[in-house]
py3Dmol code that shows the C-alpha trace and the ligand (Angstrom):
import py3Dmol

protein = """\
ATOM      1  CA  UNK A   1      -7.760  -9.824  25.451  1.00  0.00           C
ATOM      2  CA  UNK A   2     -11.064  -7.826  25.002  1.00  0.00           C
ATOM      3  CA  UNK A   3     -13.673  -9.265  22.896  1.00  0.00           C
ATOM      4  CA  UNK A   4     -14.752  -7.408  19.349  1.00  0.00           C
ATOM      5  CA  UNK A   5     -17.641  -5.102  21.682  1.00  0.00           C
ATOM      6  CA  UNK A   6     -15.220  -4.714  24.442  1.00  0.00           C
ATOM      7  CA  UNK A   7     -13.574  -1.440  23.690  1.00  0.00           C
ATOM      8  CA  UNK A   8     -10.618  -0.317  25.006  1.00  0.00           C
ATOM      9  CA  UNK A   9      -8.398  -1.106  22.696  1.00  0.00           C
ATOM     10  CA  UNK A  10      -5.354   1.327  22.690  1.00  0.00           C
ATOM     11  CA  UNK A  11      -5.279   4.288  20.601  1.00  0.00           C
ATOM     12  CA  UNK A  12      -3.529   3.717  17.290  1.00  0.00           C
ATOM     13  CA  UNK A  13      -2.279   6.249  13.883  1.00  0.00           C
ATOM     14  CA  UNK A  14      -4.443   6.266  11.164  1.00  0.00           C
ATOM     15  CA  UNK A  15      -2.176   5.653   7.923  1.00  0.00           C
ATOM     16  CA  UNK A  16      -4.123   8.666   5.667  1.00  0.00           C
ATOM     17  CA  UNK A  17      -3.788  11.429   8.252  1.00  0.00           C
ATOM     18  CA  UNK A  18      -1.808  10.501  10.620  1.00  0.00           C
ATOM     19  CA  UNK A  19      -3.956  11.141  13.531  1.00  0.00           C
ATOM     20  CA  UNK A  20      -3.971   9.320  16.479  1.00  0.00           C
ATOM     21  CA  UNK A  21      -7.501   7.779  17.663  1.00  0.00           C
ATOM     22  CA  UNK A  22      -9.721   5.703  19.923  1.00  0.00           C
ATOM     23  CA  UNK A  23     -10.849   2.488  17.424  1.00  0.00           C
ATOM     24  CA  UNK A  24     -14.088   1.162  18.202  1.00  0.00           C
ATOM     25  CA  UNK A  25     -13.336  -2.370  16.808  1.00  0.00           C
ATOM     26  CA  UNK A  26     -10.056  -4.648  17.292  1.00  0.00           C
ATOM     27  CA  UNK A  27      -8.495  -4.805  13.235  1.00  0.00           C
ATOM     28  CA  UNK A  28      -9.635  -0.847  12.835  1.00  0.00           C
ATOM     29  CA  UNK A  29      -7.413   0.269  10.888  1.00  0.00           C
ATOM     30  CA  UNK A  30      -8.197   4.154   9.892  1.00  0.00           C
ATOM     31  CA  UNK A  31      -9.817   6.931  11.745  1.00  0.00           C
ATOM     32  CA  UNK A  32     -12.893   6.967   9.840  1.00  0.00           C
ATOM     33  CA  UNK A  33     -14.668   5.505   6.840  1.00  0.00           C
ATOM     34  CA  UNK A  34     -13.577   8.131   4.858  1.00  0.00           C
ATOM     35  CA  UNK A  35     -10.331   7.913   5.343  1.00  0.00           C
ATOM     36  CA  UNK A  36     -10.104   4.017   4.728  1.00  0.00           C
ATOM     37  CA  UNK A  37     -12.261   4.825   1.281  1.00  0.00           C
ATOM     38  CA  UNK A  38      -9.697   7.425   0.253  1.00  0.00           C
ATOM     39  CA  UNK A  39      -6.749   5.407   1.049  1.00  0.00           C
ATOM     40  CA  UNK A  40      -7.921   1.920  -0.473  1.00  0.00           C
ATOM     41  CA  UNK A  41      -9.555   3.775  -3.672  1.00  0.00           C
ATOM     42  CA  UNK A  42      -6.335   5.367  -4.282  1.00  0.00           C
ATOM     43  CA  UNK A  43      -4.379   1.690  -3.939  1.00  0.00           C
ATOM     44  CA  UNK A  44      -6.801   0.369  -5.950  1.00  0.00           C
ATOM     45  CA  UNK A  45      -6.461   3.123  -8.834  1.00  0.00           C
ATOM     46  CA  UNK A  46      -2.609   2.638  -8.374  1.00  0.00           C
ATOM     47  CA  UNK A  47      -2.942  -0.584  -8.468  1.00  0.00           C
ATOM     48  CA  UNK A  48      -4.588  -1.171 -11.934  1.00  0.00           C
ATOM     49  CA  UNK A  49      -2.165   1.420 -13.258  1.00  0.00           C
ATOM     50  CA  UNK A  50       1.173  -0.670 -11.664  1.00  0.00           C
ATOM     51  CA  UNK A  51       0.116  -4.553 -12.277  1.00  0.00           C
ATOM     52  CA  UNK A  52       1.051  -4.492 -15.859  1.00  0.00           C
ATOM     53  CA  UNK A  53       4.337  -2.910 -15.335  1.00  0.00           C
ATOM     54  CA  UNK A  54       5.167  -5.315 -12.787  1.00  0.00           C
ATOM     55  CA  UNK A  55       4.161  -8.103 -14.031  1.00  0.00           C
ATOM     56  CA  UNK A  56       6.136  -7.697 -17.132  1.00  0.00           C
ATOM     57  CA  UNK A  57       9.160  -6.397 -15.414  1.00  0.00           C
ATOM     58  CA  UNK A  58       9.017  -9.575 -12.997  1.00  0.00           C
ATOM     59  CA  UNK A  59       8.404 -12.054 -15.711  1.00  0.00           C
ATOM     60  CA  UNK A  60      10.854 -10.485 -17.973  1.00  0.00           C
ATOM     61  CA  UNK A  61      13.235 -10.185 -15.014  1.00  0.00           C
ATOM     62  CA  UNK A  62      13.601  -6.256 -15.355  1.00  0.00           C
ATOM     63  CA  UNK A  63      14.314  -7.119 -19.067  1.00  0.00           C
ATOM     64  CA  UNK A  64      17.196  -9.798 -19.115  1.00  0.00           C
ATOM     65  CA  UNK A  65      15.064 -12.403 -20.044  1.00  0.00           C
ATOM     66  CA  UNK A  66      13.258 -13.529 -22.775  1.00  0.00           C
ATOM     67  CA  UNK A  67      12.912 -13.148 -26.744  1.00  0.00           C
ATOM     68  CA  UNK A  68      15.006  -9.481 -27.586  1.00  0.00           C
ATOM     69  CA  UNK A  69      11.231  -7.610 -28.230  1.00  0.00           C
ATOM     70  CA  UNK A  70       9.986  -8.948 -24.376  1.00  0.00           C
ATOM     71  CA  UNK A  71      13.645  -7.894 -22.857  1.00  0.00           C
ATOM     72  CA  UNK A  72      13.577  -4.442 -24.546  1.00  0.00           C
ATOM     73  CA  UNK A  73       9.933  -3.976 -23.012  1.00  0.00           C
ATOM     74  CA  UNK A  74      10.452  -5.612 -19.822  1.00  0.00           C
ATOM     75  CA  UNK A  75      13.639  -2.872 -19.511  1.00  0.00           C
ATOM     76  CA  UNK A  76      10.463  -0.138 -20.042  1.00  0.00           C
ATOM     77  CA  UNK A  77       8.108  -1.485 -17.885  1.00  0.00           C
ATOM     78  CA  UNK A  78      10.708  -1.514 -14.802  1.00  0.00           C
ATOM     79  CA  UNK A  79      11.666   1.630 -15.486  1.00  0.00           C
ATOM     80  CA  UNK A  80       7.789   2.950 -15.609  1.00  0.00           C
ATOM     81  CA  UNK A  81       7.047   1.038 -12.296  1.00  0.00           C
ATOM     82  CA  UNK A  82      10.078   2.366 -10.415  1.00  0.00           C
ATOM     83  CA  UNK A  83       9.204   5.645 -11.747  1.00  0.00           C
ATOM     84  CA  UNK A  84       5.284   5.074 -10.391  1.00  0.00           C
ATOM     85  CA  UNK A  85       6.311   4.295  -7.179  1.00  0.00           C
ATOM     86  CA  UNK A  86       8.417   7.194  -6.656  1.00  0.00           C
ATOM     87  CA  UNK A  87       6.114   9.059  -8.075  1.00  0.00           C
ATOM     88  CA  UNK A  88       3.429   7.477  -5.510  1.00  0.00           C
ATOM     89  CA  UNK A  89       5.702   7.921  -2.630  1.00  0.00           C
ATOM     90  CA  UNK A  90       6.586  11.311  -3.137  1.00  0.00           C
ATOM     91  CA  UNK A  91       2.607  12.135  -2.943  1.00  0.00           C
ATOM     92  CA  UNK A  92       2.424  10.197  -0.366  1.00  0.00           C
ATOM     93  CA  UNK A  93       5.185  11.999   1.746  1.00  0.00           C
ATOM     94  CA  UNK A  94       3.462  15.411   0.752  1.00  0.00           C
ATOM     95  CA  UNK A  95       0.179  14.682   1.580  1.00  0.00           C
ATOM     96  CA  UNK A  96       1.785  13.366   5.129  1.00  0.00           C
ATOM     97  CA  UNK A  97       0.720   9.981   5.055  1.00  0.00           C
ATOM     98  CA  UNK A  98       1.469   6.963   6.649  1.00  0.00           C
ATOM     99  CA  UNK A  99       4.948   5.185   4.423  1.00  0.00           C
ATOM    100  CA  UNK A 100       4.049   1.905   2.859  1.00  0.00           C
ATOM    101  CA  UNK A 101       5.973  -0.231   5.114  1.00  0.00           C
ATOM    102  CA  UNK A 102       5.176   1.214   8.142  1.00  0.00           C
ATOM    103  CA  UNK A 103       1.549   0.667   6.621  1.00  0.00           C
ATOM    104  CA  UNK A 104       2.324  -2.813   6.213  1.00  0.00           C
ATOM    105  CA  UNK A 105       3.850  -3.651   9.968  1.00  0.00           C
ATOM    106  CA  UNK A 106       0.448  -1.851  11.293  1.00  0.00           C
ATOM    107  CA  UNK A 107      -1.367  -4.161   9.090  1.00  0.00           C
ATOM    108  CA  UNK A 108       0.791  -7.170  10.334  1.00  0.00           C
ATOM    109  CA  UNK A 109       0.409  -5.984  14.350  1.00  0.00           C
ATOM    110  CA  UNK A 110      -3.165  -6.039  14.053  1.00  0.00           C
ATOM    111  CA  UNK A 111      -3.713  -9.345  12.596  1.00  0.00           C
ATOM    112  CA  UNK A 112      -4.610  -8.806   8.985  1.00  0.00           C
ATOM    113  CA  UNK A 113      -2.006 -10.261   5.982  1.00  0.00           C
ATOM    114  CA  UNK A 114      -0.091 -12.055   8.336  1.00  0.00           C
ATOM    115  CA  UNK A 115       0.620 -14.743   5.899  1.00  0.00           C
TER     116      UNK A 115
END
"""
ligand_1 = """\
1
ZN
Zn -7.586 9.593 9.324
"""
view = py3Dmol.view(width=600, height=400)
view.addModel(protein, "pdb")
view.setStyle({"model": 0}, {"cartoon": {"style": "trace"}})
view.addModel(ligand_1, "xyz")
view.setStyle({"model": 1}, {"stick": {}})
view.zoomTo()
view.show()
């Protein structure tokens, strides 16, 4: 195993464009800072846009449980999240990036969220 200045590590896709490069460090994950801003400021504006929706869907079980009021929102908010993350995917796919399970196993195979 190289160390973290060894080098050499083989060359790997970057999830945003899909290109495949040299990393400099071990747990590099994208082909340049730019594209790991754009692709983590994006999750993270997704992100604070989705929580809500899935929280409520999860607590409310997709809207079968709960007081009538929290079921008939819990039925919207899984409806809005499902529709977000198609909505997210399909940008995704035209913009050619990396899917987010794929994303995930790279994640996994390189160390990082392996909990
Ligand atoms: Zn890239």
């Amino acid at each position: 195993m190289p160390g973290q200045q060894a080098g050499g590590w083989p060359p790997r896709e970057c999830p945003e464009c899909r290109k495949v490069f040299e990393p400099n460090r071990a747990n590099q994950l994208f082909c340049s800072s730019q594209h790991n801003a754009d692709w983590n400021n994006r999750a993270t504006a997704r992100g604070r846009v989705l929580t809500p929706f899935s929280i409520v869907a999860r607590v409310t079980r997709d809207g079968s449980r709960g007081k009538p009021e929290e079921r008939e929102i819990g039925r919207k908010a899984s409806s809005r999240h499902r529709a977000l993350i198609q909505e997210y995917r399909d940008e995704d796919r035209a913009a050619g990036r990396m899917e987010w399970a794929e994303y995930m196993i790279h994640r996994h195979r390189l160390g990082l969220d392996t909990r």
